[in-house]
N, C-alpha and C positions, 0 to 999 in steps of 0.2 A: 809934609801934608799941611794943606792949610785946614782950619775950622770952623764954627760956627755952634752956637749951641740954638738946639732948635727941638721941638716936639719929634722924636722918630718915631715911628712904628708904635707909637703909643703912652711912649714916656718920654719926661726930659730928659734928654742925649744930646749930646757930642757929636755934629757930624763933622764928616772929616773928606776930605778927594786925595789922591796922589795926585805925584806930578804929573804922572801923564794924562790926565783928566784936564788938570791947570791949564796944562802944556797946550791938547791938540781938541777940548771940548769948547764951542763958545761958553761965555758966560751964558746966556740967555737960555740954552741950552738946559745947563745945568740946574738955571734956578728953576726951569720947567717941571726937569724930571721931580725935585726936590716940592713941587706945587704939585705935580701928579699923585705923588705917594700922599703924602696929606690928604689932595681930598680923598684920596681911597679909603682911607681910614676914615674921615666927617661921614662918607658915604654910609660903609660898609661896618665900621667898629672895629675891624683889624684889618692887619696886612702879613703876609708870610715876610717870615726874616729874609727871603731873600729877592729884590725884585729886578727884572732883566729887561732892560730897554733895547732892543736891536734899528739899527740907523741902517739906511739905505736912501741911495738915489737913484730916482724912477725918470721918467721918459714919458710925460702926457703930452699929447700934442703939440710937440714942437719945444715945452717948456720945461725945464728940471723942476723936480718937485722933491724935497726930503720926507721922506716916510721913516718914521719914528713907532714901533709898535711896542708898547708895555704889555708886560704879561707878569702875573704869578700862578705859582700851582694850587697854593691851599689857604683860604678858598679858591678855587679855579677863577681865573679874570684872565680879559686881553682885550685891549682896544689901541685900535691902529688910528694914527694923526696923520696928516699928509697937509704940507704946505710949496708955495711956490718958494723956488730959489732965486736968490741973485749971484749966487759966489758960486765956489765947489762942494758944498756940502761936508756933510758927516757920512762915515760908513762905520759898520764896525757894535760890537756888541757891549754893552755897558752891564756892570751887575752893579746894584745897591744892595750893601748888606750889614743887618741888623746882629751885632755879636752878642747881644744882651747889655751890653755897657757904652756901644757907641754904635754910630751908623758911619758905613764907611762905601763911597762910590769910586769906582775901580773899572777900566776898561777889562776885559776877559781877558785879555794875552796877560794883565797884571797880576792876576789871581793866583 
């Protein structure tokens, strides 16, 4: 796993990806979700330990578009992104999760 140390979920932590994150997520991607969770927290004042980004590719007139939607449960949140593609996209479910010692992002088949 690679790392970084960085604000997670509230405190200084350690976050961490597996390989298969390295492997098969852009970079730009990942610094995304890692900017999403952030401001959730500047926003909000917390974030639940566990936060789940779901990737799909959509079909707007004629053009590919990756949808990207964040959600946690507590407090309840979800907001869906949608941008044009030039490649083949991302699919596929991502979980970020906060163990109290580190933050760690993981596709769902890795869990």
């Amino acid at each position: 796993m690679s790392e970084t140390t960085k604000y997670c979920f509230g405190e200084e932590k350690k976050r961490y990806q597996t390989k298969g994150i390295d492997e098969r997520m852009p970079m730009e991607y990942r610094v995304t979700m890692w900017m999403l969770i952030d401001e959730l927290i500047r926003e909000k004042g917390n974030a639940d330990y566990l936060q789940v980004f779901e990737f799909s590719v959509e079909e707007e007139n004629g053009e590919k578009i990756q949808k990207m939607e964040h959600q946690q449960e507590q407090p309840e949140y979800q907001e869906v992104y949608r941008w044009k593609l030039s490649g083949a996209g991302v699919t596929g479910t991502v979980f970020v999760i906060d163990d109290d010692e580190q933050c760690v992002m993981l596709w769902s088949s890795e869990y």
